[in-house]
C-alpha positions as CSV (number, residue, x, y, z in Angstrom):
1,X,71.0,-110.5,-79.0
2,X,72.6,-111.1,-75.4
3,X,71.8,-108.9,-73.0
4,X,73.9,-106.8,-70.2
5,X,73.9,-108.8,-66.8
6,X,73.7,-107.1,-63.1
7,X,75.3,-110.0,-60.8
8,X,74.1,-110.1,-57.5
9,X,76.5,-112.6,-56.7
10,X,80.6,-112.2,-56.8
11,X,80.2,-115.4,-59.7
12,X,77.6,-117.4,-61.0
13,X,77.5,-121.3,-60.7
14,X,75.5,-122.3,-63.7
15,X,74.8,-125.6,-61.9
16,X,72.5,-123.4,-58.9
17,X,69.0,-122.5,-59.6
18,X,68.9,-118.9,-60.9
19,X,66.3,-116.3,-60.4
20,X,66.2,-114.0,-63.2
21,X,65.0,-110.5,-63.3
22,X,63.1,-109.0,-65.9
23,X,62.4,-105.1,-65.3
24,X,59.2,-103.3,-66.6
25,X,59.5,-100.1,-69.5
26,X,62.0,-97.6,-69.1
27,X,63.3,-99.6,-66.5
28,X,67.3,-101.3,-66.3
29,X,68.3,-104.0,-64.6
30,X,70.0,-102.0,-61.0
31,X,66.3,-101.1,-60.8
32,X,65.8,-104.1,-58.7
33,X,69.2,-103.8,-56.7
34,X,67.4,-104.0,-52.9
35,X,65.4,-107.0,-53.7
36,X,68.0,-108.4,-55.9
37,X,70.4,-108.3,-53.2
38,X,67.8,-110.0,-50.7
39,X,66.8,-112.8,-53.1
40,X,70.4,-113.6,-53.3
41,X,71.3,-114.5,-50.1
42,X,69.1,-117.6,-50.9
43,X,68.9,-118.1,-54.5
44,X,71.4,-117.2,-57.0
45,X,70.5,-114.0,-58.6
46,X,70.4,-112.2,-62.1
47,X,69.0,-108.8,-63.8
48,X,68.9,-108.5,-67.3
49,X,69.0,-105.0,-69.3
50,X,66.1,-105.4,-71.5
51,X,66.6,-103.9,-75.4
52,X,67.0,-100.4,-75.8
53,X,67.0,-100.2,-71.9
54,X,69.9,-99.6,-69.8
55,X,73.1,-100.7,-71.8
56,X,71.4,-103.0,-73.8
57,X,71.0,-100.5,-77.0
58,X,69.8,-101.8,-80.1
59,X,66.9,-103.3,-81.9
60,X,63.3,-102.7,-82.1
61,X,61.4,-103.3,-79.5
62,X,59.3,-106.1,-80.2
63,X,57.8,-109.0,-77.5
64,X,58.6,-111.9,-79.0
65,X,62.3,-110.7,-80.1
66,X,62.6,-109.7,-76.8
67,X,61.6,-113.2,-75.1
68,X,64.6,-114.4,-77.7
69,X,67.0,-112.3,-76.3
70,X,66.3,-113.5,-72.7
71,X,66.6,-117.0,-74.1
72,X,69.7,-116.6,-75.9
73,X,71.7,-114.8,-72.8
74,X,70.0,-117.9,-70.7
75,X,72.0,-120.2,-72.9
76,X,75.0,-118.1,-73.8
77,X,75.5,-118.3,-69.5
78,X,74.9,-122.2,-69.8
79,X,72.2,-122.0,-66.8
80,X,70.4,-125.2,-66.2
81,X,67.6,-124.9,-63.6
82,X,65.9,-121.4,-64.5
83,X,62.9,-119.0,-62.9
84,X,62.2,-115.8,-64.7
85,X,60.5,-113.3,-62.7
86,X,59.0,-110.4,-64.9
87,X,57.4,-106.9,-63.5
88,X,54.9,-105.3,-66.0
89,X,57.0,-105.1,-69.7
90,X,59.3,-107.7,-68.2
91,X,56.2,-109.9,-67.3
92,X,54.8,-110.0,-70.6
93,X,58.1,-110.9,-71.9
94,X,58.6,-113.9,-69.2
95,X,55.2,-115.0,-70.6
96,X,56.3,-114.9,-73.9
97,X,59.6,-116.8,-73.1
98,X,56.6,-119.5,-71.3
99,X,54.2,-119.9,-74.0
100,X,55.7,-119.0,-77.5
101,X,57.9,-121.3,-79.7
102,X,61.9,-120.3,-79.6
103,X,64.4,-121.9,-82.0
104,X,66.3,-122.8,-79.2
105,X,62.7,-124.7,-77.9
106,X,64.2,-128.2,-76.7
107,X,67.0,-126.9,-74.6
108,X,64.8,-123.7,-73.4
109,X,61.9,-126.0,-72.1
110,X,64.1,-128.2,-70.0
111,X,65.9,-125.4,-67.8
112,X,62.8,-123.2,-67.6
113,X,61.4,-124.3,-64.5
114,X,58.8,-121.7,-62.9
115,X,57.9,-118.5,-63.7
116,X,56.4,-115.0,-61.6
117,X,54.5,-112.5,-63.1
118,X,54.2,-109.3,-61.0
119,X,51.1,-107.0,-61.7
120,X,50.5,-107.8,-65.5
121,X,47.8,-110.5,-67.3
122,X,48.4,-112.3,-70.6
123,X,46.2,-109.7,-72.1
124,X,46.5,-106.6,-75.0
125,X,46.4,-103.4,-72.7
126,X,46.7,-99.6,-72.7
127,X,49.5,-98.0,-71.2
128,X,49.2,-94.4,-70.4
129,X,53.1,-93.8,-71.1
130,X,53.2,-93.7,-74.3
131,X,53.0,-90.1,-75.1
132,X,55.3,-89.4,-72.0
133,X,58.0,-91.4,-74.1
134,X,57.8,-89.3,-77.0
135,X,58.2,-85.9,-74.9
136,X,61.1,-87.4,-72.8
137,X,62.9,-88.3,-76.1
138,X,62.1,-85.1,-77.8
139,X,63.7,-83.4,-74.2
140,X,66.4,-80.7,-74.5
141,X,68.5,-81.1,-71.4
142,X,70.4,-77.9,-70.1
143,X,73.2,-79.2,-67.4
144,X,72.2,-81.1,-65.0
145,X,74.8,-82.2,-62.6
146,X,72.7,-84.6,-60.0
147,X,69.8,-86.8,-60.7
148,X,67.5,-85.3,-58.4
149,X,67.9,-81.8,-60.6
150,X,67.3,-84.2,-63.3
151,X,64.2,-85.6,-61.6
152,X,62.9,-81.9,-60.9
153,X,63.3,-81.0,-64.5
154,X,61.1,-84.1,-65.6
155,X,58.4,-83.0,-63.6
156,X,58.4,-79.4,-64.8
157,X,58.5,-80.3,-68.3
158,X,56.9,-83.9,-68.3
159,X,53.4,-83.5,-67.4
160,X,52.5,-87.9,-67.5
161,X,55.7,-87.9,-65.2
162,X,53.0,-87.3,-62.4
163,X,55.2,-87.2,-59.0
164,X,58.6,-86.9,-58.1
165,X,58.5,-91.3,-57.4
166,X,58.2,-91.4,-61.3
167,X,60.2,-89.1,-62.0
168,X,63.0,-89.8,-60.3
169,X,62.8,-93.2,-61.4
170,X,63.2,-91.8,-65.0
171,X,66.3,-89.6,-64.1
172,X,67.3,-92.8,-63.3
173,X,68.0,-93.6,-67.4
174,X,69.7,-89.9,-67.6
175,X,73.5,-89.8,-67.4
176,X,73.9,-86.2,-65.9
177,X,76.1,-83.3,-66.7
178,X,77.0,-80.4,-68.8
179,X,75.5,-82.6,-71.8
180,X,72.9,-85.1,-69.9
181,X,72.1,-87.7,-72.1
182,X,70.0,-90.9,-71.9
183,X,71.4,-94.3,-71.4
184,X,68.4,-96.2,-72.3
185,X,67.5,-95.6,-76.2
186,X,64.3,-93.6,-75.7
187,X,63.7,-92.5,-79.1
188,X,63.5,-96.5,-80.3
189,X,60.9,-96.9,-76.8
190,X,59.1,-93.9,-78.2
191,X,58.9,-94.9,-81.4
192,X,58.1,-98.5,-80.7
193,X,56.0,-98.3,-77.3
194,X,53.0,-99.4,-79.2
195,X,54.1,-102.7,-79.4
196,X,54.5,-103.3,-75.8
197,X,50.8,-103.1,-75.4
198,X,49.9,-106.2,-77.6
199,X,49.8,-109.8,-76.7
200,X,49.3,-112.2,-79.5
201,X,46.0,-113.1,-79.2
202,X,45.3,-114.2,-82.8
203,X,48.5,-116.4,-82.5
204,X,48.9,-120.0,-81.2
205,X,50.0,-119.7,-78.1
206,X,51.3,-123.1,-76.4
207,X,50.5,-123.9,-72.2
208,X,52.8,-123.4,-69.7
209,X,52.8,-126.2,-67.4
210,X,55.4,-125.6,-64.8
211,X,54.9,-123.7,-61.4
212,X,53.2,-120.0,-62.0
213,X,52.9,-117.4,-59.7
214,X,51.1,-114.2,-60.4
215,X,52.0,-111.1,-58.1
216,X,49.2,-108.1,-58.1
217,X,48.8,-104.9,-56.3
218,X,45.6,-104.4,-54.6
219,X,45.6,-100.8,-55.5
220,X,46.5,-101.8,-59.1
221,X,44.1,-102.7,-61.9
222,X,46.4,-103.8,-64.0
223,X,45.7,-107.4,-63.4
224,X,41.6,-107.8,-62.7
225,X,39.4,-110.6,-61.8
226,X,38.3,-110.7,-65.6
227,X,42.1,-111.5,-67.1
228,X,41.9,-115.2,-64.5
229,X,40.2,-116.8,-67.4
230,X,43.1,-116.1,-69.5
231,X,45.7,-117.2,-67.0
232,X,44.4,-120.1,-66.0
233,X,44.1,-121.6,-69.9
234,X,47.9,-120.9,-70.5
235,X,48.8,-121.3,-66.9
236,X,47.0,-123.6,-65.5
237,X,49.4,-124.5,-62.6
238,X,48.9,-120.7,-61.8
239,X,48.6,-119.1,-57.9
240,X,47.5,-115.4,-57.6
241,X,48.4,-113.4,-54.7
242,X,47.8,-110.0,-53.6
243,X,49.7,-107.4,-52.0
244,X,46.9,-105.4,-50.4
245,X,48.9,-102.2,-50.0
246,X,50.6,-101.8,-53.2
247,X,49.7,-100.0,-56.6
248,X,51.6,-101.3,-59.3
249,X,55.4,-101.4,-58.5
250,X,55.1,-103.9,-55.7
251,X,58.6,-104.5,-55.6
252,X,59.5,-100.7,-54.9
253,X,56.5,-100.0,-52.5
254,X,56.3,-102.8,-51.0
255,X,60.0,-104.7,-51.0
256,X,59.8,-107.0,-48.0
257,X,56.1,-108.4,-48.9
258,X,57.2,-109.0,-52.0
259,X,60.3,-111.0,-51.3
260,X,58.7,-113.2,-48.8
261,X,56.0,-113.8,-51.3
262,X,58.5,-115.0,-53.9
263,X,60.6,-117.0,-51.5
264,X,57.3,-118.5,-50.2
265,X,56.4,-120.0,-53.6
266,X,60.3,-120.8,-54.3
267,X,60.3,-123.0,-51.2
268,X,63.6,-121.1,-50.0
């Protein structure tokens, strides 16, 4: 399926190198609007609304279907010199656009050219969201006309949403009013959320050759010392770097480390 764009330019030149980004669960696309707009005054810049998250509605939510989809809207926009950078979710689904085998796998490998992965290893792990999905889509909103009421009335009746950072960033999916709704399909992520912890161990995964750089918080264990081994057999022209003050949402906490990071290993 194509996927819902958020253009950080006023038009997109298909011939530029485009940095594509890829946001995490129950995250959209505008999530990344303040680095999104920094990346752009050097590099042409994309966000994509991953299934069942932000407009991007339908279908179950499944890794490898999900790599597809960023393929497909690759194609669909006829970009030829590609770098998909992936936070969490979206970094296992980068991955999986790097190492498994698309039906579109000639043209794909050409324009893919590098690849960042903030704050997530080519591993199966446990997320500790997944019951929070099933009380937010089982949620009974009363009118909420703001999203920081919204935000307040997550953390009263969320218990996983633990502070007022996350849940603000989930009022973020809620259209408010005198019959809020979600934008994002929560019931599929509830139902589904399983999935996003896997990684296809048992399958045969191919090597990714091209430039890879790994992003990790150094208050984050969400990618350890133990997951290099992994890395560096499927991505062996890997760097790892650390941003020492940040816990897992390095591009929220820590914006301007990040960016100069990213432009660092993109040379601009």
């Amino acid at each position: 399926m194509l996927l819902p764009i958020i253009d950080f330019q006023t038009e997109i030149n298909p011939q530029k190198p485009t940095l594509i980004l890829l946001h995490g669960v129950f995250g959209r696309g505008k999530n990344f609007g303040q680095i999104g707009r920094a990346f752009s005054k050097k590099i042409q810049c994309l966000a994509f609304d991953l299934r069942n998250h932000g407009q991007a509605h339908s279908g179950p939510l499944d890794m490898q279907a999900m790599a597809e989809d960023v393929i497909e809207t690759c194609l669909h926009l006829k970009l030829e010199n590609i770098i998909l950078l992936g936070h969490s979710m979206g970094g296992k689904i980068a991955m999986s656009a790097a190492l498994e085998k698309s039906r579109h796998q000639a043209e794909w490998k050409q324009i893919f050219k590098a690849l960042i992965v903030a704050d997530v290893a080519p591993v199966a792990f446990s997320l500790p969201y997944q019951q929070m999905a099933v009380k937010l889509a089982r949620l009974e909103f009363p009118a909420l006309l703001t999203r920081k009421s919204a935000s307040d009335f997550i953390l009263e009746k969320v218990s996983e949403a633990e502070n007022a950072m996350i849940s603000m960033w989930l009022a973020q999916n809620l259209v408010p009013g005198n019959f809020p709704y979600w934008e994002n399909n929560m019931a599929q992520i509830a139902l589904d959320f399983e999935n996003l912890t896997q990684w296809p161990a048992g399958k045969s995964l191919s090597t990714f050759h091209k430039p890879t750089l790994f992003l990790r918080g150094g208050k984050s264990n969400h990618l350890t010392p133990s997951s290099e081994a992994v890395i560096s057999r499927l991505f062996p022209n890997f760097l790892i770097e650390t941003i020492e003050e940040s816990g897992h949402w390095l591009h929220a906490e820590q914006p301007e480390a990040f960016v100069r990071l990213v432009e660092k290993f993109l040379e601009i």
